[in-house]
C-alpha positions in Angstrom: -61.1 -49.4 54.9 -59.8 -52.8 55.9 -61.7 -54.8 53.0 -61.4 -52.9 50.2 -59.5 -54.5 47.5 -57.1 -53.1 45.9 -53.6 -53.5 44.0 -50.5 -52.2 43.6 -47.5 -53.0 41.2 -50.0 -55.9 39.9 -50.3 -57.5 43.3 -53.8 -57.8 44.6 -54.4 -57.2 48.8 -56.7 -54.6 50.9 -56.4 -51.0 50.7 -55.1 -50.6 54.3 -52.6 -53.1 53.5 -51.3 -51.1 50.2 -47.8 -49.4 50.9 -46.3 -46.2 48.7 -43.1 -44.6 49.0 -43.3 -41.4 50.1 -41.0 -39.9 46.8 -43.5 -41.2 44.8 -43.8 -38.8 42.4 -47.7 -39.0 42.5 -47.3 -37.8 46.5 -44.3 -34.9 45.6 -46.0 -33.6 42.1 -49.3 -35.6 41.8 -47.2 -36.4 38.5 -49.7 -39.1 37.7 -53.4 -39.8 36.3 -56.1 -41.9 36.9 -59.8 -43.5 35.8 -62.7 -43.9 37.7 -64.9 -46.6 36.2 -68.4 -47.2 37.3 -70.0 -50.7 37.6 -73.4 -51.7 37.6 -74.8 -54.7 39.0 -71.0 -55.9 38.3 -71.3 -54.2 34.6 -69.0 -51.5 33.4 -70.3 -48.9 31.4 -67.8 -47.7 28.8 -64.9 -49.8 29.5 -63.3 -48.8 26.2 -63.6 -45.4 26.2 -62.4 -44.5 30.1 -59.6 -47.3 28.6 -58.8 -45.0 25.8 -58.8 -42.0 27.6 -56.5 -43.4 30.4 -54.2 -44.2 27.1 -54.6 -40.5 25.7 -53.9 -39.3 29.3 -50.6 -41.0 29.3 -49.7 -40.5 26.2 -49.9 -36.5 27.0 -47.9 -36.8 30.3 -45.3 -39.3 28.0 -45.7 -41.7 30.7 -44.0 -45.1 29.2 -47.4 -47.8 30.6 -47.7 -51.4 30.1 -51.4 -51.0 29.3 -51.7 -54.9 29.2 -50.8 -55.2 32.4 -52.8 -52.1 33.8 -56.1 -53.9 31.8 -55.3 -57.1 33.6 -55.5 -55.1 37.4 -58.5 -53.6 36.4 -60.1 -57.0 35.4 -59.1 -58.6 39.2 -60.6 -55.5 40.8 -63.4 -55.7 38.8 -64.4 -59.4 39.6 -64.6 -57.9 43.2 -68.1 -56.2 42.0 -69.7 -59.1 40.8 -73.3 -58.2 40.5 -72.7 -55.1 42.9 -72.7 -51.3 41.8 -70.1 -49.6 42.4 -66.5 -48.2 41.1 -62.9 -49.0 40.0 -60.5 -46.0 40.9 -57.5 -46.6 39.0 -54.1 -44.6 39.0 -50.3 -44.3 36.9 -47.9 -42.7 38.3 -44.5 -41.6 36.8 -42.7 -43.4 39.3 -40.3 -43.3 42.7 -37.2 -40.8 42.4 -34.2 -41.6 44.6 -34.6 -37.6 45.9 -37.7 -34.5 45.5 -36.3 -33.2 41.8 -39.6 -31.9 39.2 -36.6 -33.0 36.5 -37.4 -37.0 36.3 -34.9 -39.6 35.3 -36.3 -41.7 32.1 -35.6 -44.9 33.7 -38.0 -44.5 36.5 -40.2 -47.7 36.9 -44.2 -46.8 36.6 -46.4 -47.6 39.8 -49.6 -48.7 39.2 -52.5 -48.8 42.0 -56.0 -49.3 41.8 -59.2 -50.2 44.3 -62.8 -51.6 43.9 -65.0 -49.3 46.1 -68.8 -51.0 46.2 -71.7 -47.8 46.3 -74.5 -46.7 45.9 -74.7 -43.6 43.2 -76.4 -40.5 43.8 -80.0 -40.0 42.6 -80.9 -36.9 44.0 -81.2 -32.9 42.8 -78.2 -31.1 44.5 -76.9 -27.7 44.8 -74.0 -26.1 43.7 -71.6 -22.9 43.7 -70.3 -20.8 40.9 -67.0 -19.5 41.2 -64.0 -18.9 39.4 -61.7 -21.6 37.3 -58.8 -21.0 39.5 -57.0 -24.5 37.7 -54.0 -25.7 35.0 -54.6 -24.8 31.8 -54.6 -28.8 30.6 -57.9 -30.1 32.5 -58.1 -32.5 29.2 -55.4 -34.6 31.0 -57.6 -36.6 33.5 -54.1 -36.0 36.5 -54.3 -36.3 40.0 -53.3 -32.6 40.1 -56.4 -31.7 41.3 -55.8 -28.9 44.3 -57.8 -26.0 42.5 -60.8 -28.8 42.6 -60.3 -29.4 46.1 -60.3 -25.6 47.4 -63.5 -25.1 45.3 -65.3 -28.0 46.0 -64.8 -27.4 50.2 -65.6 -23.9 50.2 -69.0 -24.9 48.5 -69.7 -27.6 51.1 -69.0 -25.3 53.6 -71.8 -22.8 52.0 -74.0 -26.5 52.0 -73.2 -27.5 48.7 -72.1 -30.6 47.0 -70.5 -29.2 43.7 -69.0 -26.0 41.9 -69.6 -24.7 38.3 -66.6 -23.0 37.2 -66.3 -20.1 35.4 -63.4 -18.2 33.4 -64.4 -14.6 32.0 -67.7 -14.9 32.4 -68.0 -18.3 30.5 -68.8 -21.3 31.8 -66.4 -24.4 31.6 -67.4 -27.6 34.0 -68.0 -28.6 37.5 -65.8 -29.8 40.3 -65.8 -33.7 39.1 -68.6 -33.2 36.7 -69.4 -31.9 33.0 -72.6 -29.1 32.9 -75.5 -28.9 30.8 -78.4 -26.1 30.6 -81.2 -24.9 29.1 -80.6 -21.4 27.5 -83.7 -19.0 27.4 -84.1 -20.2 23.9 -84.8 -23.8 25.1 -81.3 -25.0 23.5 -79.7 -27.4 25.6 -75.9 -25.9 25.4 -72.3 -27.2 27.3 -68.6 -26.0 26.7 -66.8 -27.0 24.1 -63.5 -29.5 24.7 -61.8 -26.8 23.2 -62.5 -24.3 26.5 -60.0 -26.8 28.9 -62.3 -29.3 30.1 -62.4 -32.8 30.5 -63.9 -34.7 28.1 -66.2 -36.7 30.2 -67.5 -40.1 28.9 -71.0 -39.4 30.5 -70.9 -36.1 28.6 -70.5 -37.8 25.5 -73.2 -40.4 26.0 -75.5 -37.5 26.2 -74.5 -35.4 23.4 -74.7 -38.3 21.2 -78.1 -39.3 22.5 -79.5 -36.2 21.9 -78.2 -36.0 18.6 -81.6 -36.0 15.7 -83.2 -34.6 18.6 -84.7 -31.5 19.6 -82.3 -31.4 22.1 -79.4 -31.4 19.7 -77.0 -30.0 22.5 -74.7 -26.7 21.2 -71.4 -26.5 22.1 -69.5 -23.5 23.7 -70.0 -20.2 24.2 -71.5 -20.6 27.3 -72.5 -17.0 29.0 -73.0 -17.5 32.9 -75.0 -14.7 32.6 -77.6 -17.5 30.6 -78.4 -18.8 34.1 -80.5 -15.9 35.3 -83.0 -17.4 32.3 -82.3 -20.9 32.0 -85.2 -23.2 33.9 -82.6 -26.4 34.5 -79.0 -27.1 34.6 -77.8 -30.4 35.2 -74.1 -32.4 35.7 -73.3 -35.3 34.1 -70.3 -38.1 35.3 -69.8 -41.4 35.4 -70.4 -41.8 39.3 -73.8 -38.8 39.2 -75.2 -40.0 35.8 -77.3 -37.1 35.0 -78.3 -35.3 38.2 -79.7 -31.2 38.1 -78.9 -28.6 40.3 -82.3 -27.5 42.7 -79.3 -24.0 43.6 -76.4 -22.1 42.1 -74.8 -20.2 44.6 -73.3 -16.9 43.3 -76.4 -16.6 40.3 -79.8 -15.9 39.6 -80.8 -19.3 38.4 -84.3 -20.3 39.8 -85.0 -24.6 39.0 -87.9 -25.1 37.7 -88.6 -29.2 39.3 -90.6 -31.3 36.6 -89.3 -29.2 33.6 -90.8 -31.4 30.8 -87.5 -30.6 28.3 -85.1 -32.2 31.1 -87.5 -35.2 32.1 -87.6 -36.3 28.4 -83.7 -35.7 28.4 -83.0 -37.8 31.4 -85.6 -40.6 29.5 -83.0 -40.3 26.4 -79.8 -40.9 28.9 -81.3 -43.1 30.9 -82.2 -45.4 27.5 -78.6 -44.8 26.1 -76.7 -45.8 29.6 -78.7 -48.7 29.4 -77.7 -49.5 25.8 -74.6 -49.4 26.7 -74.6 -51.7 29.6 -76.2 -54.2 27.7 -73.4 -54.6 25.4 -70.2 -54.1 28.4 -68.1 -56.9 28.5 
């Protein structure tokens, strides 16, 4: 870790090199949120809108941000990935207090930290676990309050997973760090609604509206776990898997059938869109 770059209070070094208080209220109450934005041959895809969102994020946790300034890390970090794939992590955090209190004073100064980490993004079918949605009831705020993600997402590696689909009553809301699309027995591609406490993933939306005037206008919420005894592919979306399905799901009945046609010609629409869309990132 001794080349990555990385910035803190607008001051570009290395990550091993980056020093954070340990009152910061992102270590004490992971009172802070944060962007990952993926790069592609040095490319982002969806500046804007992972821009906006960070903004929307904010603005729900009433976290006063110099988004000028933040847009203006982002750019130095990015110019590390020139013509490289790979991924801007990017956080805000309420601030430093002067001792542990959850009451914050309004006058604390905002920490801003970031990193360019070069990769290569995953390409492959993987598996994944159901289990319960054991998180906060405001998942639409993309925080660093992420501890009901963490439990889940290690107890599935431990069963040789690499991802979760959560549940709540029987009705499906999202993955560990990923959105969740299937085919119903119908052949109706379906995903939760925003409205069901979930992230509103920028990767889920490409989709969606790629598939709009399709027959694989997608159909939002509702989303019976029980469906995945019948359903012949469900698939993750985010910005660092793309599109990626699931070959498992732990804890159901779901068997993949590989080559479905109705998800090859869907990952042909997504793959078209995503590169729509990096054609025209600045």
């Amino acid at each position: 870790m001794t080349n990555i770059p990385a910035i803190y209070q607008g001051k570009l070094n290395t990550l091993d090199q980056i020093m954070v208080s340990p009152l910061s209220r992102a270590y004490t109450f992971s009172d802070s949120i944060y962007e990952v934005i993926p790069y592609f041959s040095g490319k982002p895809l969806c500046f804007k809108q992972h821009f906006d969102r960070m903004i929307k994020s904010s603005n729900l946790m009433s976290l006063n941000v110099n988004f000028e300034s933040v847009a203006e890390d982002i750019q130095e970090l990015a110019a590390t990935l020139i013509n490289q794939d790979g991924y801007v992590y990017y956080q805000i955090t309420r601030g430093v207090d002067l001792v542990r209190s959850h009451m914050y004073e309004d006058d604390l100064e905002i920490e801003r930290f970031g990193y360019a980490m070069p990769t290569s993004f995953p390409s492959s079918a993987i598996r994944a676990l159901l289990c319960e949605d054991d998180r906060w009831g405001q998942c639409n705020i993309k925080s660093t309050s992420l501890l009901g993600n963490v439990l889940a997402m290690n107890k599935a590696r431990s069963l040789g997973c690499q991802e979760v689909v959560m549940h709540r009553d029987g009705f499906m809301t999202e993955a560990g760090a990923s959105n969740v699309f299937y085919f119903d027995s119908a052949g109706s591609v379906r995903t939760s609604s925003l409205s069901e406490n979930i992230l509103p993933g920028i990767t889920r939306s490409i989709l969606i509206k790629a598939l709009k005037d399709t027959p694989y206008s997608v159909k939002e919420g509702g989303c019976a776990i029980s469906d995945f005894r019948n359903s012949p592919c469900i698939w993750l979306t985010s910005s660092t898997k793309g599109i990626l399905p699931l070959t498992d799901l732990i804890g159901t009945e779901y068997k993949f059938q590989e080559n479905y046609d109705g998800y090859l010609d869907i990952a042909e629409l997504f793959n078209s869109a995503m590169q729509s869309h990096l054609a025209t990132s600045e």
